[in-house]
MARDRENRO-351251 format. One record per residue (C-alpha): residue number from 1; x, y, z. Coordinates in pm, 1 decimal, decimal comma, m for minus. Example, Ala and Ser with C-alpha at 12.3 -4.5 7.8 and 13.67 -1.06 7.14 Angstrom:
% residues 2
+-----+----------+----------+----------+
: pos :       xx :       yy :       zz :
+-----+----------+----------+----------+
:   1 :   1230,0 :   m450,0 :    780,0 :
:   2 :   1367,0 :   m106,0 :    714,0 :
+-----+----------+----------+----------+
***
This chain:
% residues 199
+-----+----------+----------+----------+
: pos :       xx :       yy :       zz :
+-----+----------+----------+----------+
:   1 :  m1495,1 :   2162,7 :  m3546,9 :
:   2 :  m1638,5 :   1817,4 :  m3490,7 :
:   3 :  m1790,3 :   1763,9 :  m3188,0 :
:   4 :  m1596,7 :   1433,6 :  m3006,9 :
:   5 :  m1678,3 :   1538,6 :  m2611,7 :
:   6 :  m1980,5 :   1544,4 :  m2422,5 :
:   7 :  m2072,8 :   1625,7 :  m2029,5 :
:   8 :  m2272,7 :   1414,7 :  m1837,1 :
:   9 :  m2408,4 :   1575,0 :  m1508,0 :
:  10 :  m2563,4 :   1259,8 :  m1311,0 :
:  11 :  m2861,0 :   1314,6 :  m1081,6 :
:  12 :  m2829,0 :   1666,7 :   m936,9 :
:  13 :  m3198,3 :   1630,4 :   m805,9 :
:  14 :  m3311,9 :   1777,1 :   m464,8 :
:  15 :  m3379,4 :   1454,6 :   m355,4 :
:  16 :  m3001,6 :   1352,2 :   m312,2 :
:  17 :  m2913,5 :   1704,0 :   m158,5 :
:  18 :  m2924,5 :   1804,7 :    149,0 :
:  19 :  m3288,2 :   1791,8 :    286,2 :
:  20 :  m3387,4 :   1579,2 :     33,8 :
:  21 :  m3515,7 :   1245,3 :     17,3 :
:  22 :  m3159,2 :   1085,5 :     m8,0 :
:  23 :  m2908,7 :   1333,0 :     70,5 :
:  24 :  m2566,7 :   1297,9 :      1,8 :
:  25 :  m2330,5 :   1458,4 :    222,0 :
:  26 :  m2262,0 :   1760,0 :     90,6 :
:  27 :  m2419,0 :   1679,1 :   m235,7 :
:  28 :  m2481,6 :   2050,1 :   m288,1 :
:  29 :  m2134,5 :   2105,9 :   m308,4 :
:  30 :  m2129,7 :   2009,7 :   m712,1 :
:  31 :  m2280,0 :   2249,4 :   m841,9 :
:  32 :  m2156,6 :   2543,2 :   m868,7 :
:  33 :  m1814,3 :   2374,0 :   m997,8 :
:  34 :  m2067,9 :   2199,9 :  m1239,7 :
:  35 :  m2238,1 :   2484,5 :  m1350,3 :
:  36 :  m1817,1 :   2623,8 :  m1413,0 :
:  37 :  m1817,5 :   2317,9 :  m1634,1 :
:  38 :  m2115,1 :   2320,0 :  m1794,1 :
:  39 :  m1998,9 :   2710,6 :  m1929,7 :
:  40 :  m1681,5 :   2565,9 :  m2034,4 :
:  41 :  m1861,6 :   2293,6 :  m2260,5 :
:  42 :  m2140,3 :   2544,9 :  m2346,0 :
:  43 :  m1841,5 :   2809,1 :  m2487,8 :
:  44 :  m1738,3 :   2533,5 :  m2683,1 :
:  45 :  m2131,7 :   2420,9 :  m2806,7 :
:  46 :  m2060,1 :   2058,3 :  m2686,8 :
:  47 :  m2325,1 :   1818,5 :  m2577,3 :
:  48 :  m2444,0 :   1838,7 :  m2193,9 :
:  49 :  m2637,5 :   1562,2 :  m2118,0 :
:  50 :  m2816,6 :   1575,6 :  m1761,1 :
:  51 :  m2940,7 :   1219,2 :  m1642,3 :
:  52 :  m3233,0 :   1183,9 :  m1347,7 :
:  53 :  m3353,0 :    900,3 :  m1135,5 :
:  54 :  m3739,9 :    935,2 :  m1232,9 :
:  55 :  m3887,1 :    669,8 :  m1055,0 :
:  56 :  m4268,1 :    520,4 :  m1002,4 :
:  57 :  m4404,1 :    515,8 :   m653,7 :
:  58 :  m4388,6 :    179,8 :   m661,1 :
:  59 :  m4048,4 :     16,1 :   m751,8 :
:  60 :  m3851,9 :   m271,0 :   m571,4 :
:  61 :  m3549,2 :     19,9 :   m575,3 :
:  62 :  m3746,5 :    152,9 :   m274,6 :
:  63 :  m3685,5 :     m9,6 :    102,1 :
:  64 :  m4050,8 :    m30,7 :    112,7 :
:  65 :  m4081,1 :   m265,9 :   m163,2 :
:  66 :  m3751,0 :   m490,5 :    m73,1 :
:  67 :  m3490,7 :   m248,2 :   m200,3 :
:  68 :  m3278,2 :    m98,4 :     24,4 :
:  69 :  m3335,9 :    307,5 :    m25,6 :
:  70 :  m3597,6 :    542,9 :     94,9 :
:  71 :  m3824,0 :    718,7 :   m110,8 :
:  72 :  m3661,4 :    952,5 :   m349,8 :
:  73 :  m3686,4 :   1122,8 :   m718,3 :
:  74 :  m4072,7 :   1017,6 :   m808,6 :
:  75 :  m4225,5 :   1114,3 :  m1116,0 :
:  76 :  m4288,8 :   1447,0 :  m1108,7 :
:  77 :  m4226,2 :   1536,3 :   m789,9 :
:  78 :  m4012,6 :   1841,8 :   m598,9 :
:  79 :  m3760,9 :   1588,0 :   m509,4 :
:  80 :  m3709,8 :   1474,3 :   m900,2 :
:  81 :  m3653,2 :   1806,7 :   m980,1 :
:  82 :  m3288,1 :   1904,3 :  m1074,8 :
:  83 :  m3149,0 :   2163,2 :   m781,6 :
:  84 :  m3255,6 :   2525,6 :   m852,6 :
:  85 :  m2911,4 :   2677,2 :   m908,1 :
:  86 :  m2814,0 :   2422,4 :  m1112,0 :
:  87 :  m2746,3 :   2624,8 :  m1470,8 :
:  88 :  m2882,6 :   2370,5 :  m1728,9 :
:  89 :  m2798,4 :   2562,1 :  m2033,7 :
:  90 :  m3152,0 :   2583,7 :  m2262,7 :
:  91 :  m3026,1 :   2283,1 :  m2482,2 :
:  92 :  m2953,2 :   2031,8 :  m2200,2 :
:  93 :  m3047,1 :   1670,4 :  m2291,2 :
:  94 :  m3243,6 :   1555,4 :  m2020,4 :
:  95 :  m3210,0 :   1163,3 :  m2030,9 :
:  96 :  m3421,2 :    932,7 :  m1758,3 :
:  97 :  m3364,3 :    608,0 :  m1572,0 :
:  98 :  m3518,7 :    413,3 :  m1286,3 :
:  99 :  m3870,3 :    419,9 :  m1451,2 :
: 100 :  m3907,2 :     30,1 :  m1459,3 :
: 101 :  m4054,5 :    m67,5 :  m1129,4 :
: 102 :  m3843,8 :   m396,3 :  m1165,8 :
: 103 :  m3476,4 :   m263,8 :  m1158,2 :
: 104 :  m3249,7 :    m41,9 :   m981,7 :
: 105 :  m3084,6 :    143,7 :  m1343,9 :
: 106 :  m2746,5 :    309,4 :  m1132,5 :
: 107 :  m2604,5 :    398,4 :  m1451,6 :
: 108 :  m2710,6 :    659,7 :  m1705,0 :
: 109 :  m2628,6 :    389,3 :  m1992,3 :
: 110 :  m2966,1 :    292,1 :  m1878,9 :
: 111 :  m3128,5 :    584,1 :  m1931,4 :
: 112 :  m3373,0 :    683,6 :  m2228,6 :
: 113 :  m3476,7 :   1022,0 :  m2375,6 :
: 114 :  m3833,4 :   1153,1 :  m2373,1 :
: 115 :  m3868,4 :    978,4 :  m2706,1 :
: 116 :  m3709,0 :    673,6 :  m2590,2 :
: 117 :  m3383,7 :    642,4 :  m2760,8 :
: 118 :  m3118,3 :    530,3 :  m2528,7 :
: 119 :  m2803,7 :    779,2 :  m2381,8 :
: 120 :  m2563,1 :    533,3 :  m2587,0 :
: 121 :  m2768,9 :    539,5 :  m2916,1 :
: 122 :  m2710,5 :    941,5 :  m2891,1 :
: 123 :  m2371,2 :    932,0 :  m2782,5 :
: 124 :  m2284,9 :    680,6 :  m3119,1 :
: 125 :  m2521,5 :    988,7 :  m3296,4 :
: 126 :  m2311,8 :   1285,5 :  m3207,7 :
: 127 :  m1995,2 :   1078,2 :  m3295,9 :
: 128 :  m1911,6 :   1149,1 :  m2854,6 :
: 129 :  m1523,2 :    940,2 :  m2844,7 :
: 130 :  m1518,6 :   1134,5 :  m2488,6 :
: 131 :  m1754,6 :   1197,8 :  m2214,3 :
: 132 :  m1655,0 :   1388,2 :  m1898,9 :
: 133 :  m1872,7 :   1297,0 :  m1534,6 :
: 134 :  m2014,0 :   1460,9 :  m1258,0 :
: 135 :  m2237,5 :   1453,3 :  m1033,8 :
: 136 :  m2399,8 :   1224,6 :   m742,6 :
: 137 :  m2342,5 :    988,2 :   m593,5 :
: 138 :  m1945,2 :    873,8 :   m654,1 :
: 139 :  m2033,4 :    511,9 :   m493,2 :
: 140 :  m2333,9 :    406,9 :   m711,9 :
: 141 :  m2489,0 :    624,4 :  m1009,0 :
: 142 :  m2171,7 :    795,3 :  m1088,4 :
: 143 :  m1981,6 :    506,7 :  m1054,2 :
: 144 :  m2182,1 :    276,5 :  m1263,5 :
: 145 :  m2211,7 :    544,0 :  m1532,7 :
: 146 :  m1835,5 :    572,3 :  m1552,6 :
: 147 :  m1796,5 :    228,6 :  m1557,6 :
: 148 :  m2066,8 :    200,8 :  m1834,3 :
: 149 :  m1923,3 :    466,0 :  m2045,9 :
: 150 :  m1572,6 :    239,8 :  m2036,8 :
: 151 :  m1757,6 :    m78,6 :  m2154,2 :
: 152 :  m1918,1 :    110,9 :  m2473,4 :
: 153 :  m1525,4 :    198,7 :  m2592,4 :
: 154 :  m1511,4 :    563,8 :  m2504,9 :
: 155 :  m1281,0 :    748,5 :  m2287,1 :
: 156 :  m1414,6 :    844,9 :  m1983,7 :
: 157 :  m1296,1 :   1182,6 :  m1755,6 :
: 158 :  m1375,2 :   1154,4 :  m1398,4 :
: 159 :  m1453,7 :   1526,6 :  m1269,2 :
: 160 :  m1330,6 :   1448,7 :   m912,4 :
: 161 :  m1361,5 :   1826,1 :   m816,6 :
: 162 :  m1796,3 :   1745,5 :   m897,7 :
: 163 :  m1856,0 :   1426,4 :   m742,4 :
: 164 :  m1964,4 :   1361,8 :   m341,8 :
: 165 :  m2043,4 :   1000,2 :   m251,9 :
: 166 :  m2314,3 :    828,4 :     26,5 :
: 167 :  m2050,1 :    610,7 :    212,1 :
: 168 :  m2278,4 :    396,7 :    326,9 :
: 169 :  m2003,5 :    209,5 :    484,2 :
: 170 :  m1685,1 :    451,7 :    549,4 :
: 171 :  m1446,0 :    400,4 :    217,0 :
: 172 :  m1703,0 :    350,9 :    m29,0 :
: 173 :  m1681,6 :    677,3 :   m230,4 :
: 174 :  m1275,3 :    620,8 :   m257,1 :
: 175 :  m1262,7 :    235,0 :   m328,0 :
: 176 :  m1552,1 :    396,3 :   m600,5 :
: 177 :  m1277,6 :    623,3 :   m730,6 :
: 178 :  m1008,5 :    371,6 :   m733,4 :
: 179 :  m1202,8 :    132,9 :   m929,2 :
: 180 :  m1318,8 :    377,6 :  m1180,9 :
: 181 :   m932,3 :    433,1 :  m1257,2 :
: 182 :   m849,5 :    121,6 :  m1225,0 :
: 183 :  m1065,6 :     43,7 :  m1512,4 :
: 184 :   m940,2 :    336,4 :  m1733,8 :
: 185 :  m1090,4 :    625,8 :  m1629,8 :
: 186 :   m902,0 :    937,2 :  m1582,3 :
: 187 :   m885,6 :   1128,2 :  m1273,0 :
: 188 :   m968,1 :   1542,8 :  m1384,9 :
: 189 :  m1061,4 :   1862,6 :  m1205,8 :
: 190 :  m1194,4 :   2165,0 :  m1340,1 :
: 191 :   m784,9 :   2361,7 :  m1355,1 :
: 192 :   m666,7 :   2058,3 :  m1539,4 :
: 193 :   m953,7 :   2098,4 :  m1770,2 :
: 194 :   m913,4 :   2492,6 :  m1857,7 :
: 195 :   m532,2 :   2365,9 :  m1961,8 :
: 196 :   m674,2 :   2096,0 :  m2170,0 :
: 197 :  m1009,4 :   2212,2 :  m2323,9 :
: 198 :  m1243,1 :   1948,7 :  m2435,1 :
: 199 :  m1352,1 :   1949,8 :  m2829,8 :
+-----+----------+----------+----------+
***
């Protein structure tokens, strides 16, 4: 069967869950209905891409250096690393963004591997016409991402049931939502997805 569908889990780090760095309410939440997705696609031995913010202690993202966030998801660091009961299956493609002290990189289409080729370089690779995405946070990285995927031509799944957003001002998260539709993106949860299996 040729692979057409890929999952992209964005930034399930324990920086942007509760206690973290950056926590998003609830940001916990995803992942056990991720790690039911990430099964489904892993039955099915389809590409599971997990993306990270893996950022410098120094970076203009970070309210100390004129962005507008606290410190979160350095290099190396317990905050960076993905949440502990998230099930990454073994063969996981770990993709990184944020590294360039100079730029904020929301979206995973900014994101390189460890040997530098970029997330949409692999996608065009693996011959990916669909990529499904969860993760954190609806109102920025997941956003972006989705957003991202729809500019490169593919069609793009939100996973509504694996998303929680900042809401930084009240709204954000659904006005997020609505725009990802409005730009093609279609609205999923995990029971649609069982009816409908990706391939």
């Amino acid at each position: 069967m040729k692979t057409t569908s890929a999952l992209l889990i964005v930034d399930v780090q324990n920086d942007f869950c509760p206690g973290g760095g950056l926590p998003v309410p609830e940001g916990d939440r995803v992942v056990p209905v991720l790690n039911h997705y990430m099964a489904l696609f892993g039955e099915r031995k389809l590409p599971i891409f997990a993306s990270r913010d893996w950022h410098p202690a120094t970076t203009s993202h970070f309210r100390d250096y004129g962005g507008i966030w606290p410190v979160h998801c350095v290099q190396g660091s317990e905050g960076a690393r993905f949440h502990r009961d998230l099930a990454l299956p073994e063969d996981v493609i770990v993709i990184s963004k944020g590294m360039d002290p100079s730029r904020d990189d929301y979206s995973a289409f900014q994101a390189i591997m460890d040997d530098g080729v970029r997330f949409s370089v692999v996608l065009k690779e693996l011959g990916i016409r669909k990529l499904y995405v969860g993760g954190l946070a609806t109102d920025y990285c997941v956003k972006e991402s989705v957003l991202d995927g729809l500019r490169h031509g593919l069609s793009v799944a939100l996973l509504e049931d694996a998303v929680r957003g900042v809401d930084l001002k009240p709204g954000d998260s659904a006005s997020a939502i609505d725009e990802m539709v409005t730009a093609g993106a279609e609205r999923m949860n995990f029971s649609q997805l069982q009816a409908d299996p990706p391939s």
